[in-house]
N, C-alpha and C positions, 0 to 999 in steps of 0.2 A: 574551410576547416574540416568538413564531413566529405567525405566523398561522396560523388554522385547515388550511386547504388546502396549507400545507405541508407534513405530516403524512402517512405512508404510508397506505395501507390496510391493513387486516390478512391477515398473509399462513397460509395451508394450504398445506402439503406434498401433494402428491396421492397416491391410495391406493399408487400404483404406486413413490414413491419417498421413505418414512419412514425409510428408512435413510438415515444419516449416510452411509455411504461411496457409496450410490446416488446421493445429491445430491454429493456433491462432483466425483463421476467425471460423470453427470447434467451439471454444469455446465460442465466441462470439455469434453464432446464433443457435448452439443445444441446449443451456441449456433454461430449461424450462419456461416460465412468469408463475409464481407461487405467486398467491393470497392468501398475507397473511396478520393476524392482527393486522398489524403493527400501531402502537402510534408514531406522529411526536412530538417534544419538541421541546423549541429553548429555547436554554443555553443563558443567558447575559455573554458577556467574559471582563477579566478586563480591557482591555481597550477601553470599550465602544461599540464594536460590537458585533455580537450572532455570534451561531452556532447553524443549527439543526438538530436533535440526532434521531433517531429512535429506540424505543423500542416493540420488542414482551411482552404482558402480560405474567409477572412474574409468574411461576410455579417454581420459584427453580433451584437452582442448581448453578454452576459455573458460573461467568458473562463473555462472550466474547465479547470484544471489536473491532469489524470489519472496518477495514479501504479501500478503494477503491482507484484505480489508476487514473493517467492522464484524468482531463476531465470526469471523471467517478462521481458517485454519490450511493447513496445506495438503489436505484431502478433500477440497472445491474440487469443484469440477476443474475452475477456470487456470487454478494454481498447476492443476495435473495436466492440461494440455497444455500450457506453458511449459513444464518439463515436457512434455512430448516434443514439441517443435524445437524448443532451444537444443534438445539432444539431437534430432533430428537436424542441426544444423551445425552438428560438430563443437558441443559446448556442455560442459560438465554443472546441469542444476543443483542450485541445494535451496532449502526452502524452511525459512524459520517460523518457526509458530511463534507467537508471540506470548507472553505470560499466560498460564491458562487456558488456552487455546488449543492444547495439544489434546483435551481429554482429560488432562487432572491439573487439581490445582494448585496452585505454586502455594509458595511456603513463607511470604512476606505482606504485609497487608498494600503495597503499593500493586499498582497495575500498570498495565498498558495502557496508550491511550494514542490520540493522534501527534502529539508533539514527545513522544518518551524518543532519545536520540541516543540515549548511553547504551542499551543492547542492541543495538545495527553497529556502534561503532565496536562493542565486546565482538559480536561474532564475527564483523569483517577484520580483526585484529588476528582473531581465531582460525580464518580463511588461507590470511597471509600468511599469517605462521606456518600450517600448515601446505601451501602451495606458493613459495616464496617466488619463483620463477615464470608466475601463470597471470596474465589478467585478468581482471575479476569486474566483473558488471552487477549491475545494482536492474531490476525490476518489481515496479511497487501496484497493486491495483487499490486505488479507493485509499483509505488510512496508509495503507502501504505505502501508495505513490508519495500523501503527505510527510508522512516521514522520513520518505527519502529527501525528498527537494529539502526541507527545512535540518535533516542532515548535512548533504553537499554544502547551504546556504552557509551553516556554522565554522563547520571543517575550514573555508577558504578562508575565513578572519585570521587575522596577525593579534594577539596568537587565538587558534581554534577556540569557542566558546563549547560548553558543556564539557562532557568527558571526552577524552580523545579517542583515536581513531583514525584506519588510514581512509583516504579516498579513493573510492573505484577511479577506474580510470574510464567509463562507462555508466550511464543512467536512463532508465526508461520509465517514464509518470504514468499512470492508463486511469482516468478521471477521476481527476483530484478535488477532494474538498478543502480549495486556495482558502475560503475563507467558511472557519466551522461557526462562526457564530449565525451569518446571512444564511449554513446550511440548514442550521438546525431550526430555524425559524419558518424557513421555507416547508420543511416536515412539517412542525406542529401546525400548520394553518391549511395544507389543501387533503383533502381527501386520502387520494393514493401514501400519501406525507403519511398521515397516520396509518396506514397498513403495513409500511415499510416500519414505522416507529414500532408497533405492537410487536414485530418481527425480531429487532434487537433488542427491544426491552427485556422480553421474556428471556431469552438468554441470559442477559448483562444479570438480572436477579435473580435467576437463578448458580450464579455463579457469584453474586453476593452474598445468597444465604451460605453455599456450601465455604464461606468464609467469613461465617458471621465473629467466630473466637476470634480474628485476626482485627476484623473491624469495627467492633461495638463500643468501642472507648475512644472512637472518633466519627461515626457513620450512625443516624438516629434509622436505626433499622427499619423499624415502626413507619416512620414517615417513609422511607425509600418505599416500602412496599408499596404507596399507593399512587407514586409519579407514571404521568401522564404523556412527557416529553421527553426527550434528549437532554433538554436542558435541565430540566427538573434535577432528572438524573445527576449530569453532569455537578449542577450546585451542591447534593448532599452527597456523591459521593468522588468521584473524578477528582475534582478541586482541592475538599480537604485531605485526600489520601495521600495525595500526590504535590500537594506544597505550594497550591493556588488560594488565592482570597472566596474565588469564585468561578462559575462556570463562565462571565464574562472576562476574567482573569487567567481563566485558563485557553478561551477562544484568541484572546489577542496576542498570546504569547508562544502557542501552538499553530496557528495558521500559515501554512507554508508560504502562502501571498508574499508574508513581510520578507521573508528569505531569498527572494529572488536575484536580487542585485547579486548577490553575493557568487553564485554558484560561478563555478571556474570547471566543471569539467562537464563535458560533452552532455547533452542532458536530451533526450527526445520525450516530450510533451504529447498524448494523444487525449482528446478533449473534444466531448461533445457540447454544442453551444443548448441542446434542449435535455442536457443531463435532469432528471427530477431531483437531487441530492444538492446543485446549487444553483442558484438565481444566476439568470444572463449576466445579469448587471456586475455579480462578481465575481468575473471572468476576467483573472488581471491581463486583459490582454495586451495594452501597454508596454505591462512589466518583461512579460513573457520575448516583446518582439525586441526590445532595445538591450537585451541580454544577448551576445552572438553567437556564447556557447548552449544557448537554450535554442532547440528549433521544434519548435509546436507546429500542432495540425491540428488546429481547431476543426471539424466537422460540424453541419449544420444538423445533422440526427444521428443518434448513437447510443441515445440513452447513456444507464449507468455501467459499465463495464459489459456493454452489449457488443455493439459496432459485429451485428450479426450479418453476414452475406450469404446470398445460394438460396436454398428452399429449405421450407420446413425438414424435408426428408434428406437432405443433401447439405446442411449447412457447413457454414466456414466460419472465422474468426478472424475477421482483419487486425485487432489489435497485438492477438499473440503471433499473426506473423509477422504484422510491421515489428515490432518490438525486435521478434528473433534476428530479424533481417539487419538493423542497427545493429545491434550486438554485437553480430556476427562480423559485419564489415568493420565496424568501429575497434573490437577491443583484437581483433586481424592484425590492424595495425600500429597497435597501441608496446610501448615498450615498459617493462618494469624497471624500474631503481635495486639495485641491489640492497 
């Protein structure tokens, strides 16, 4: 079904960085601040609030739809080398910030979160309209990737669950949290867990207060301020914002694990087995291999959005170029519907 050369190469950890937290931190600060000419937009979304999009000027070619993780936005590093390579390989990036994430803050008291499916299907709606003749590939890192997989997963039911939306004809995952409740547990209980927790927290509340008018007649302020976890989190504010009983109700409903059967189009999986963001054990790997249109590459080091190669002074990035390399050959030969 995928052609040969689609296919990553296999990737090594170098000796200098086996460590899971080496790579993950590794990938967060070697990759390059790379100045580029990028176009901000802000989409109106249908229920009254924006979103906003960045685009490189249009040369053609394939359109990639770049999604970012937790707290993340598409002035990462790893988002912007992404645009570099996928352009670099003949392919028109755009890259959605998610609610809030742009820099200011949206205008509804709902959020983002790892399972929200109806703004990836707004803007890839938004994509096709605007590039009706073009194939359009989906890349997600971290929350991103989850949101794509449990997108795809939706879309292919008879008929589509949640909001609709067309389907890439192309997908690329880069380590996924299949399962957020085993994640967030895993956080709260070892060391590093909590450095990474302190890291998003302080964000996430601070973008809670700067939307306390929107939230105070459903979010016990007071208490938010003084959680400790993910999940804390998650229970006073995630769940009731967004239309869950609970942060256990919103993990089982949101986690892209359960979505897997479903996915029908081309999907490349990159996945470290000693990510710190999810336990071994909840690594669907099962689900992942007995799916044909799913082709994973589990790694045994890699960290969380690391998969660092080269040298300190010299490094590379295996994930954003296996990713670009699928892309590239995949939506090559991929035809659109009129």
């Amino acid at each position: 079904m995928i052609p040969p050369g689609a296919y990553p190469t296999p990737y090594r950890s170098p000796a200098w960085a086996t460590n899971p937290h080496v790579q993950t931190l590794a990938g967060k600060f070697l990759r390059p601040v790379l100045a580029l000419p990028v176009v901000r937009e802000r989409w109106d979304t249908p229920d009254g609030d924006f979103l906003d999009v960045d685009l490189l000027p249009d040369a053609g070619g394939p359109v990639v739809l770049v999604l970012h993780g937790l707290e993340g936005h598409t002035r990462r590093r790893y988002v912007r080398n992404a645009f570099f390579v996928l352009r670099r390989s003949g392919m028109l990036p755009v890259g959605m910030n998610f609610r809030a994430c742009s820099g200011e803050p949206n205008l509804r008291a709902r959020t983002y979160h790892s399972g929200e499916t109806a703004d990836l299907g707004f803007v890839l709606s938004t994509l096709r309209e605007r590039f009706p003749r073009r194939p359009i590939g989906v890349l997600g890192f971290s929350l991103g990737g989850n949101v794509i997989l449990k997108y795809l997963g939706e879309r292919s039911g008879t008929p589509p669950r949640d909001a609709p939306g067309p389907l890439p004809q192309a997908a690329v995952a880069v380590s996924v949290p299949f399962d957020l409740a085993a994640g967030a547990d895993l956080l709260a209980r070892s060391r590093m867990g909590a450095l990474y927790t302190r890291y998003f927290l302080r964000s996430l509340l601070v973008k809670a207060q700067e939307k306390e008018h929107l939230l105070s007649d459903r979010v016990d302020l007071q208490q938010l301020r003084h959680v400790r976890t993910l999940r804390e989190f998650d229970d006073l504010l995630t769940a009731p914002v967004n239309g869950f009983r609970d942060a256990a109700h919103y993990y089982a409903e949101s986690s892209s694990a359960a979505y897997l059967d479903g996915i029908r189009t081309p999907t490349l999986v990159l996945q470290s087995a000693d990510d710190p963001f999810l336990p071994r054990a909840a690594l669907p790997r099962e689900a992942l291999a007995r799916n044909s249109f799913i082709h994973p590459v589990i790694t045994e080091r890699g960290g969380h959005v690391g998969f660092v190669k080269g040298s300190v002074r010299r490094p590379r990035f295996w994930a954003e170029e296996s990713a670009a390399r699928f892309l590239r050959v995949v939506l090559a030969g991929s035809s659109v519907e009129p």
